[in-house]
mmCIF file as gemmi writes it, N, C-alpha and C atoms, coordinates in Angstrom:
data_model
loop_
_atom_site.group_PDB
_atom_site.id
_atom_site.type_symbol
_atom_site.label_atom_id
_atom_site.label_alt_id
_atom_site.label_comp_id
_atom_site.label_asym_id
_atom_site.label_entity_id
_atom_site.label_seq_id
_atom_site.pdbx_PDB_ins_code
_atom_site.Cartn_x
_atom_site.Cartn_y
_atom_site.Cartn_z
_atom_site.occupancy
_atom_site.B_iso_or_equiv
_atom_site.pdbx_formal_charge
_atom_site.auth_seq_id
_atom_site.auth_asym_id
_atom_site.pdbx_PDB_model_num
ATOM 1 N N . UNK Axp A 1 ? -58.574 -66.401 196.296 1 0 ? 1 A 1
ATOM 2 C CA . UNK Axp A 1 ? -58.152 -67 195.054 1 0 ? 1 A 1
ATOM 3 C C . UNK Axp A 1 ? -58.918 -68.302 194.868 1 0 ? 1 A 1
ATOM 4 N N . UNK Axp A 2 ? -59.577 -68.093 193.434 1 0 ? 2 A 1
ATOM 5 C CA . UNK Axp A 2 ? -59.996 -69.651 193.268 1 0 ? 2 A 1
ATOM 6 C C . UNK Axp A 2 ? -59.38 -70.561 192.283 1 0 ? 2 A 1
ATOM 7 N N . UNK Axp A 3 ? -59.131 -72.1 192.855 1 0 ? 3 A 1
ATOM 8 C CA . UNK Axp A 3 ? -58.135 -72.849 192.088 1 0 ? 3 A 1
ATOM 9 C C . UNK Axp A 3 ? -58.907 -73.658 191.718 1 0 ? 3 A 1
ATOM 10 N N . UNK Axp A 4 ? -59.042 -73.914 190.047 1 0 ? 4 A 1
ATOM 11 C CA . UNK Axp A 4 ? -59.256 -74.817 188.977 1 0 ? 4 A 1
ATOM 12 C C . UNK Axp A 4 ? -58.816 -75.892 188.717 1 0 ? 4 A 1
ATOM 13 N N . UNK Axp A 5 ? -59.402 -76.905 188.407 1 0 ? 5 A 1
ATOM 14 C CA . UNK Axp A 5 ? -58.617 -78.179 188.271 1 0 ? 5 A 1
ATOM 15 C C . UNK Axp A 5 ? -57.63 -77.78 187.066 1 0 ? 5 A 1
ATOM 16 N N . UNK Axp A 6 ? -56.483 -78.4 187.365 1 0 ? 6 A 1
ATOM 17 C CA . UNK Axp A 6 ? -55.458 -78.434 186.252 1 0 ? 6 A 1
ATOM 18 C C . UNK Axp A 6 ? -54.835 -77.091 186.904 1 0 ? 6 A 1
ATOM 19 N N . UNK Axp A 7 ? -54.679 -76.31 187.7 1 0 ? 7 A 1
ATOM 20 C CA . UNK Axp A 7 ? -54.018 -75.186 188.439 1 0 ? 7 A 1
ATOM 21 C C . UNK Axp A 7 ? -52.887 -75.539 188.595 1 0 ? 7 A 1
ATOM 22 N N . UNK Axp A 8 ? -52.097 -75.344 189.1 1 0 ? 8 A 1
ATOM 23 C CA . UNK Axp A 8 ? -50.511 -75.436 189.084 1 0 ? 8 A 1
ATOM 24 C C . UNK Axp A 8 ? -49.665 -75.043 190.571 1 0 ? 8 A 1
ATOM 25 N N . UNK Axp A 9 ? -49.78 -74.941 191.717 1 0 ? 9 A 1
ATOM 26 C CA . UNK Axp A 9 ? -49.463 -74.838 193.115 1 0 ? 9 A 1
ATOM 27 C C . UNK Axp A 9 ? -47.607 -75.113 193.119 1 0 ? 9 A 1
ATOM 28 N N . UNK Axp A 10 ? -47.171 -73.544 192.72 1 0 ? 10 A 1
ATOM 29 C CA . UNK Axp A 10 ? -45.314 -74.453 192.926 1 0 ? 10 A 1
ATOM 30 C C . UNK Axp A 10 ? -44.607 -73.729 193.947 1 0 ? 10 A 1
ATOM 31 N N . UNK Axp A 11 ? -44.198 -74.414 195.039 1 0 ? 11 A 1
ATOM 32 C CA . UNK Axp A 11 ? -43.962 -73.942 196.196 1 0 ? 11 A 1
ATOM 33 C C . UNK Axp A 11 ? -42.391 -73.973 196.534 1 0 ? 11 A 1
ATOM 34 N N . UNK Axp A 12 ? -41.673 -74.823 195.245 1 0 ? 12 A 1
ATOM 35 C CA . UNK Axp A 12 ? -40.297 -74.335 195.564 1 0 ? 12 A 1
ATOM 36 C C . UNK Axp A 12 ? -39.969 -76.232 196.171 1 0 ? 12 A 1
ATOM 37 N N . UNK Axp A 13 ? -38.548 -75.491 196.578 1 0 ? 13 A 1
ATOM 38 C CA . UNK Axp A 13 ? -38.112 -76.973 197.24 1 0 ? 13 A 1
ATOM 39 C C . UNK Axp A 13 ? -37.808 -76.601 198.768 1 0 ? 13 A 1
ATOM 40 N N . UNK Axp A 14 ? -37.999 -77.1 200.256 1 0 ? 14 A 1
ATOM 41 C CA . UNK Axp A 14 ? -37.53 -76.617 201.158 1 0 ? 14 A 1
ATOM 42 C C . UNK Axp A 14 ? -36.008 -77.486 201.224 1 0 ? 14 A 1
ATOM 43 N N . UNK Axp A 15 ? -35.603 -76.763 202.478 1 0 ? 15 A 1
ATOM 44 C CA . UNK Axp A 15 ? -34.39 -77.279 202.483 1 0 ? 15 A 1
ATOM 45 C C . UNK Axp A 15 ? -34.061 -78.245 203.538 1 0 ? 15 A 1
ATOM 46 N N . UNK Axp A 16 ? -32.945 -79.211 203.183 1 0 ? 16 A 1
ATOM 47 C CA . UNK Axp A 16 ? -32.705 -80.65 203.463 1 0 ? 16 A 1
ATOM 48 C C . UNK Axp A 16 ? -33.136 -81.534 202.601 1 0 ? 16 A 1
ATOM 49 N N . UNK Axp A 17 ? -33.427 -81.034 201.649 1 0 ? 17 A 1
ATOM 50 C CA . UNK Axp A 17 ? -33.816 -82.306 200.052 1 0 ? 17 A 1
ATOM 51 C C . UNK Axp A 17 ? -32.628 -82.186 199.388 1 0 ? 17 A 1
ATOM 52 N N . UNK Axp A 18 ? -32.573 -83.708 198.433 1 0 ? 18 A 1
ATOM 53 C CA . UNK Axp A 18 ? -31.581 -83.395 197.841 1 0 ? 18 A 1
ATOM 54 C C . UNK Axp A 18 ? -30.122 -83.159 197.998 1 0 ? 18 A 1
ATOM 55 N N . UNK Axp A 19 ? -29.84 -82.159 197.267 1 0 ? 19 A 1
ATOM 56 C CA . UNK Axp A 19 ? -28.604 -81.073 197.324 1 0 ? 19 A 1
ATOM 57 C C . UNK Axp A 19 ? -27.882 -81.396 198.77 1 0 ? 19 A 1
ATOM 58 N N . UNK Axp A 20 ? -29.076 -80.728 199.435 1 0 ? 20 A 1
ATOM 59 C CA . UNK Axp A 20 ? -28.563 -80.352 200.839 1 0 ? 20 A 1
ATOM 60 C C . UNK Axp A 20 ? -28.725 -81.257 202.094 1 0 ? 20 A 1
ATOM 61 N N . UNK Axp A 21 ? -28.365 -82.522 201.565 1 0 ? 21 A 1
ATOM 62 C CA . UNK Axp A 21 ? -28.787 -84.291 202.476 1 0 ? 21 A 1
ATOM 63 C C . UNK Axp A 21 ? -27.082 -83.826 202.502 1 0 ? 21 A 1
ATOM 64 N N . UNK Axp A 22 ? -26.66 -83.625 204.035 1 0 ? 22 A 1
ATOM 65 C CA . UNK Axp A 22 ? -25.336 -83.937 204.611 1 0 ? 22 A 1
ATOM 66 C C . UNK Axp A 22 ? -24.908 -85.434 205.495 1 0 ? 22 A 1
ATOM 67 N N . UNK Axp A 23 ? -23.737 -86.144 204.86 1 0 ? 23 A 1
ATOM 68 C CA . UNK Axp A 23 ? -22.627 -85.702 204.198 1 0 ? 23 A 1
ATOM 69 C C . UNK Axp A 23 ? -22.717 -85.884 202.98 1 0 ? 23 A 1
ATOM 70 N N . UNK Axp A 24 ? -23.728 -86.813 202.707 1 0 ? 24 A 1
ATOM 71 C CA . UNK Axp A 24 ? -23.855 -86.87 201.089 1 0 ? 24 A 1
ATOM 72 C C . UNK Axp A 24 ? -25.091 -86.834 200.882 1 0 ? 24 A 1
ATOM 73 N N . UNK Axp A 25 ? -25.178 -86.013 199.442 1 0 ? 25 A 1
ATOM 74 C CA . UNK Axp A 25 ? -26.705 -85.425 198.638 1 0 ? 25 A 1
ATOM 75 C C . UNK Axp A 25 ? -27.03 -86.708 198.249 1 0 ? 25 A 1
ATOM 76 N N . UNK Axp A 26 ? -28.298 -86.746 198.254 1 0 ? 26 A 1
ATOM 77 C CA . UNK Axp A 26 ? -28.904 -87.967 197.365 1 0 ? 26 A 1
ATOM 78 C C . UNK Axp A 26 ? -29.947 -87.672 196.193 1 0 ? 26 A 1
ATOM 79 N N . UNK Axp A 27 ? -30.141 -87.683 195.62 1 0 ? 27 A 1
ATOM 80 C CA . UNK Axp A 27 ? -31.826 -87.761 194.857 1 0 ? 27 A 1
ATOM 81 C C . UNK Axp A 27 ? -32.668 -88.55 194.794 1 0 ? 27 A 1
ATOM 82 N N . UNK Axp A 28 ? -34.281 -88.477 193.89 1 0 ? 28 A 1
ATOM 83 C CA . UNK Axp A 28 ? -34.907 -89.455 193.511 1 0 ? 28 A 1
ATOM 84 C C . UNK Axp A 28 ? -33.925 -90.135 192.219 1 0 ? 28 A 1
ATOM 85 N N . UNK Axp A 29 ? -34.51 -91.787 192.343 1 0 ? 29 A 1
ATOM 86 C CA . UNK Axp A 29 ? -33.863 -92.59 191.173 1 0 ? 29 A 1
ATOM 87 C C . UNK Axp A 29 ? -35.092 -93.135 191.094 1 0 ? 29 A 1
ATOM 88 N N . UNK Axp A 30 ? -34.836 -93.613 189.519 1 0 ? 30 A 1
ATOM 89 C CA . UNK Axp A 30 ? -36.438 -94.507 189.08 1 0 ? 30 A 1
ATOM 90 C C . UNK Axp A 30 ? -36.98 -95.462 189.672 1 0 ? 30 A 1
ATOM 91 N N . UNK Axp A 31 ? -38.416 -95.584 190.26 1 0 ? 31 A 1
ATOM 92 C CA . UNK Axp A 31 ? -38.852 -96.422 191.143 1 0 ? 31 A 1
ATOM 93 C C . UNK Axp A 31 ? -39.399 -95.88 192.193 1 0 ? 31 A 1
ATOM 94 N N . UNK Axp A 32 ? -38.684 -94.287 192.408 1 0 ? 32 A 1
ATOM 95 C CA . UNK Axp A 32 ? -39.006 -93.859 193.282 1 0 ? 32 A 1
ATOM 96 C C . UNK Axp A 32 ? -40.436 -93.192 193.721 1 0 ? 32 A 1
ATOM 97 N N . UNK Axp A 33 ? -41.443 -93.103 194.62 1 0 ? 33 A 1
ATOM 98 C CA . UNK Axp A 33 ? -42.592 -93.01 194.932 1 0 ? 33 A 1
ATOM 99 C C . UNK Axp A 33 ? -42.378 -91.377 195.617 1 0 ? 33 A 1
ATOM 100 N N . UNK Axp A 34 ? -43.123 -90.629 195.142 1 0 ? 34 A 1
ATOM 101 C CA . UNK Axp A 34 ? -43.414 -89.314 195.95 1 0 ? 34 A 1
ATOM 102 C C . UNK Axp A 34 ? -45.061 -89.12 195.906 1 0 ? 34 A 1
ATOM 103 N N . UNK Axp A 35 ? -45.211 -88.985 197.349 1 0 ? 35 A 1
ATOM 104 C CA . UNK Axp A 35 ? -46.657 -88.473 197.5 1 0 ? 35 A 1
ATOM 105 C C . UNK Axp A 35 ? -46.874 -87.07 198.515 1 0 ? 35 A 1
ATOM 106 N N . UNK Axp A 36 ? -47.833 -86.457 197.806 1 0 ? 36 A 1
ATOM 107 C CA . UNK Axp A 36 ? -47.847 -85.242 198.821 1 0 ? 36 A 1
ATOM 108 C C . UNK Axp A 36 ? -49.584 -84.996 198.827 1 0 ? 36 A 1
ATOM 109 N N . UNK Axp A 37 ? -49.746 -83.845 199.765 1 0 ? 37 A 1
ATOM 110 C CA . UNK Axp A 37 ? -51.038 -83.734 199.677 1 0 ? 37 A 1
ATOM 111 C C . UNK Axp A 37 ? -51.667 -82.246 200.502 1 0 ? 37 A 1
ATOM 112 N N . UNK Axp A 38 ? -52.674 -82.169 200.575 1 0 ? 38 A 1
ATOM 113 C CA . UNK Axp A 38 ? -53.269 -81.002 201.499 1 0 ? 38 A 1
ATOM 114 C C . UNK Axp A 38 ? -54.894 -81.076 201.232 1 0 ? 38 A 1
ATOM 115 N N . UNK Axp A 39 ? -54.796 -80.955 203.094 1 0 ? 39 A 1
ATOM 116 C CA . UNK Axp A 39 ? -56.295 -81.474 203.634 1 0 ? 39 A 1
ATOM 117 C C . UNK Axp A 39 ? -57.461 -80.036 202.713 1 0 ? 39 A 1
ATOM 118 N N . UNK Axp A 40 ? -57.834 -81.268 202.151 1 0 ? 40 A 1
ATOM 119 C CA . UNK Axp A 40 ? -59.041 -80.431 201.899 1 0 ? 40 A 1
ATOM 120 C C . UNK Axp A 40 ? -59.122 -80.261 200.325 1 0 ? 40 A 1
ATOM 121 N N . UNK Axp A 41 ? -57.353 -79.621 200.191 1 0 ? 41 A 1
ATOM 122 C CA . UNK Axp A 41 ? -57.633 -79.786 198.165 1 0 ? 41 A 1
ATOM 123 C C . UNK Axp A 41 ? -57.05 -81.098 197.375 1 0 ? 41 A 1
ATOM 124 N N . UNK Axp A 42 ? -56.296 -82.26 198.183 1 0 ? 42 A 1
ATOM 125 C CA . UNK Axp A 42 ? -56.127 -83.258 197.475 1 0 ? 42 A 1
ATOM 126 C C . UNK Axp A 42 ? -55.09 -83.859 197.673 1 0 ? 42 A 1
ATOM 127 N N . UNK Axp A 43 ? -54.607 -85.092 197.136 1 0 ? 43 A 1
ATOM 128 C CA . UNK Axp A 43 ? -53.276 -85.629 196.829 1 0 ? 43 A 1
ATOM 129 C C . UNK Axp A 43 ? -52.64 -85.857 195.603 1 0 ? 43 A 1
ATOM 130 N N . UNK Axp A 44 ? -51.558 -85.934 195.362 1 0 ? 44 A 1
ATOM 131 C CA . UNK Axp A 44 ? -50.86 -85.983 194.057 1 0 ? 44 A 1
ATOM 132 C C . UNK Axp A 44 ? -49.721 -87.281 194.83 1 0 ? 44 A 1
ATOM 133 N N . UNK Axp A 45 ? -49.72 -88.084 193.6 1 0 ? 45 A 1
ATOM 134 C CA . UNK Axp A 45 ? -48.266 -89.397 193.433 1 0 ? 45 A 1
ATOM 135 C C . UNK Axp A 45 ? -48.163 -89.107 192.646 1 0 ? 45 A 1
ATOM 136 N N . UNK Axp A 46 ? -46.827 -89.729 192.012 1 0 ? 46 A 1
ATOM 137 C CA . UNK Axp A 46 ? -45.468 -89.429 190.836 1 0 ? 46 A 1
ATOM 138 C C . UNK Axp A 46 ? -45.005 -91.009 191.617 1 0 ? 46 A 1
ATOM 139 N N . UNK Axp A 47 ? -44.115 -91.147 190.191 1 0 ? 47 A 1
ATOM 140 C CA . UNK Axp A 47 ? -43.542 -92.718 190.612 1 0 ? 47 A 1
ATOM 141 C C . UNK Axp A 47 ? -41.88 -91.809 189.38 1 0 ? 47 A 1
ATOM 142 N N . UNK Axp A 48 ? -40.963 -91.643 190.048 1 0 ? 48 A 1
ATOM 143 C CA . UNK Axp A 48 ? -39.779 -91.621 189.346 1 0 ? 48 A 1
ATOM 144 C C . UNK Axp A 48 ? -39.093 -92.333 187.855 1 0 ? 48 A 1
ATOM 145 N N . UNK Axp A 49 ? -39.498 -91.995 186.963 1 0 ? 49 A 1
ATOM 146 C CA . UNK Axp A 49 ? -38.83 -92.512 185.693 1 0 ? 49 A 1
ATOM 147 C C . UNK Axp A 49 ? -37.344 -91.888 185.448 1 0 ? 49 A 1
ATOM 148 N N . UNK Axp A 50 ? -36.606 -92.811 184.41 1 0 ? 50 A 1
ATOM 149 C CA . UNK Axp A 50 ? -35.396 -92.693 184.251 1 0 ? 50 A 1
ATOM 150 C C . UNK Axp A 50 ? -35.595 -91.621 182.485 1 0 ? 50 A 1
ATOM 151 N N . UNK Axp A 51 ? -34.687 -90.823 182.835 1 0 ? 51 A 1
ATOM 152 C CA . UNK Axp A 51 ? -34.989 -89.601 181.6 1 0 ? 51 A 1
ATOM 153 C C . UNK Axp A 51 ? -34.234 -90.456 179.913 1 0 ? 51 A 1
ATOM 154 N N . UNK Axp A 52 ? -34.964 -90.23 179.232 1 0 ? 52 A 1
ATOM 155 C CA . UNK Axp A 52 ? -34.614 -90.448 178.178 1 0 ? 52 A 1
ATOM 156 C C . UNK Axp A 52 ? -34.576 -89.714 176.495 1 0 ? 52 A 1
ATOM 157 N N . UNK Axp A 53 ? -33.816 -89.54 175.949 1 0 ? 53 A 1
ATOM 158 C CA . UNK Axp A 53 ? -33.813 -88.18 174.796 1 0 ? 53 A 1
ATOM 159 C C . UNK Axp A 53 ? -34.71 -88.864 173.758 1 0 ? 53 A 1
């Protein structure tokens, strides 16, 4: 498979995020920093905004 810039890689959520943080779930809140990456095709950051209609 060959991946194009602007491709789309969605792998789901594993588990212990979120939801499933025992005894209590937590989430991202605004401010919050997520970085991920993979050797070879790149990194991606996101910085958490607060949703607005």
């Amino acid at each position: 498979m060959t991946l194009l810039p602007g491709d789309v890689i969605s792998t789901g959520t594993p588990a212990g995020v979120g939801l499933g943080q025992k005894p209590t779930p937590w989430y991202l809140k605004p401010g919050d920093e997520v970085r991920l990456g993979i050797t070879g095709l790149g990194e991606q950051h996101q910085i958490a905004v607060a949703y607005a209609d």
